[in-house]
C-alpha positions, 0 to 999 in steps of 0.5 A: 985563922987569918984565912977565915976572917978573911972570908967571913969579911967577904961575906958580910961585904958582898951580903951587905952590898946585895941588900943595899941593891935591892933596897929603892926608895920610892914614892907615889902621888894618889889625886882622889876626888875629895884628898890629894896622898902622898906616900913614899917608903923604903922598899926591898925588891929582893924581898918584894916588900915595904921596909919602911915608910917614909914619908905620909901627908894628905891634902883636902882638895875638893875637886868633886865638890867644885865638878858637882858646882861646875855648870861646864862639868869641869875641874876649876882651874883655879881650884887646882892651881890654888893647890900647888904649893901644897902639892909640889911640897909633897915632892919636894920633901920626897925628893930631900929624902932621896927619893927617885921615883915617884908616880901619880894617879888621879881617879873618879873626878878626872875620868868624869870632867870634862877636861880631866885629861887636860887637869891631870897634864897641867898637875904632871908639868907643875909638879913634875911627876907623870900623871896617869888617869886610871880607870875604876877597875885599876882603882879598885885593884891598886885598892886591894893592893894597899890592903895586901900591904898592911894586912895578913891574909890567910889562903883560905880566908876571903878578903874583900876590900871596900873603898869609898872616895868622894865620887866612886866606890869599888870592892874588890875580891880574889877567889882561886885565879878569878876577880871580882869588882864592883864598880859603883858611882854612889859615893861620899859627894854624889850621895850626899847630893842625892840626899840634897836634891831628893830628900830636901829638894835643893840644888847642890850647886848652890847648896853644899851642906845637907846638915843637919839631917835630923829626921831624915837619917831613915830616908837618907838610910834607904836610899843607900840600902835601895841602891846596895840591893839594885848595884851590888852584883850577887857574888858579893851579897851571897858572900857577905857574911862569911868575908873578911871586910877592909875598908881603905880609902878616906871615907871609910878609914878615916870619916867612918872610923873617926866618928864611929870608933875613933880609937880602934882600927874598925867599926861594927854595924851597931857603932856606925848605928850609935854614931848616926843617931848621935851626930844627925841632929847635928849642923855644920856649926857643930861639925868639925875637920875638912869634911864635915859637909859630908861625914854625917852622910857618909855614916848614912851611906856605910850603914845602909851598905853593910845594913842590905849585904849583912856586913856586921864589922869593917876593919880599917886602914889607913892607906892610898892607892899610892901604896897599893901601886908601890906595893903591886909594883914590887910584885909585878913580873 
């Protein structure tokens, strides 16, 4: 008797010691063009998953807005380093929850500036985390990647993850051992210029706001639709309708699905339809949250999408490419 407890002691020990191993406690920065992420979880690399999350903030940083208002096409100085207590809070909260390793990506914003390369290494000494400018098809992929982590996906089904920021879009899809990408410019801050600069004949660097749109919800429609039927390359318009549709990113899981279904985690063609209609009258007095300089023409923007590719629902979740590169890294080879 003796004997055995003696070896089912052992084996609890050298199981428990093996779990602890493979369990790391990891965590990423995702600098986007409208929201700086933070994201951290416990994950098992054994197991190749995320056991728990441990850590979530976001930060509204309008490093697009301040691009689009620079006449050197640069990031402000000033607009990032005004941002610093707020970011090296994430890390610091990360670092207390014994969390080792962290990284950062910064996308569409750095990759346009002028001195984007330059912003992305002043944030990594402030902060003390690497940085890496990544490019829109790793955008689109680490996308798809936070999509994987929260969502179940069946071998025959045929997910496509959309991600809209403040200046890009992507979708993202696998079909057996091929890629599909769609790589956009047409996003939150540059569709909501084109709306200033073509529809209401101002400059957007001076005016920020398209608000209220009023009448020109129809206008603003088309021109999304227009730009959907041009851009999008014809793998995604002929399977369209038979795909299965997550939408990630600040655009469409938190600004669409707030205003179009704020208790549910989707939104469907005829919700987007209501919302536009109910909220195009009105001005920003009458807006709410960081990004309401924005939100009514981000409905604009999803509807005329989902309008030209036959889209009749978009399911949501909330996640950062900070958790699609977590994720991608457990499973990485």
């Amino acid at each position: 008797m003796k004997l055995l407890i003696l070896i089912l002691s052992l084996l609890i020990f050298s199981s428990s010691t093996f779990a602890n191993d493979c369990e790391e406690r990891r965590g990423a920065l995702d600098f986007g063009s409208g929201t700086t992420k933070a994201f951290a979880a416990v994950v098992d690399t054994c197991a190749k998953k995320i056991i728990s999350v441990l850590y979530e903030d976001r930060l509204p940083l309008a490093l697009n807005e301040a691009l689009e208002k620079s006449p050197k096409k640069e990031i402000p100085a000033t607009t990032v380093q005004e941002a610093f207590p707020k970011i090296k809070n994430f890390v610091t909260k990360m670092k207390e929850l014994q969390v080792t390793r962290i990284q950062g990506v910064a996308t569409s914003v750095f990759r346009v500036a002028k001195n984007g390369k330059a912003t992305a290494q002043m944030i990594s000494e402030e902060v003390g985390v690497p940085v890496q400018i990544i490019s829109q098809e790793r955008e689109a992929e680490l996308g798809y990647w936070s999509a994987l982590a929260q969502k179940k996906v069946e071998p025959s089904e045929l997910m496509v993850v959309w991600d809209i920021g403040g200046g890009s879009m992507q979708m993202y899809a696998r079909t057996k051992d091929k890629v599909h990408i769609y790589q956009g410019d047409l996003a939150s801050v540059t569709f909501k210029n084109k709306i200033l600069q073509v529809l209401q004949f101002k400059n957007p660097a001076e005016v920020s706001s398209p608000n209220p749109l009023g009448r020109q919800k129809e206008a603003a429609l088309q021109l999304a639709k227009n730009h959907a039927y041009l851009n999008v390359p014809k793998f995604f318009k002929d399977n369209a309708t038979q795909a299965r549709w997550i939408g990630v990113g600040g655009v469409l899981s938190a600004s669409v699905q707030r205003q179009a279904h704020p208790s549910g985690h989707d939104f469907t063609e005829n919700q987007l339809s209501e919302a536009l209609k109910r909220r195009a009258p009105l001005s920003d007095s009458q807006l709410e949250g960081d990004y309401k300089i924005s939100d009514v023409s981000n409905l604009a923007l999803v509807l005329g999408y989902m309008q030209a590719l036959k889209i009749s629902k978009v399911e949501t979740v909330q996640a950062s490419l900070g958790q699609g590169l977590i994720y991608q890294g457990l499973h990485a080879k």
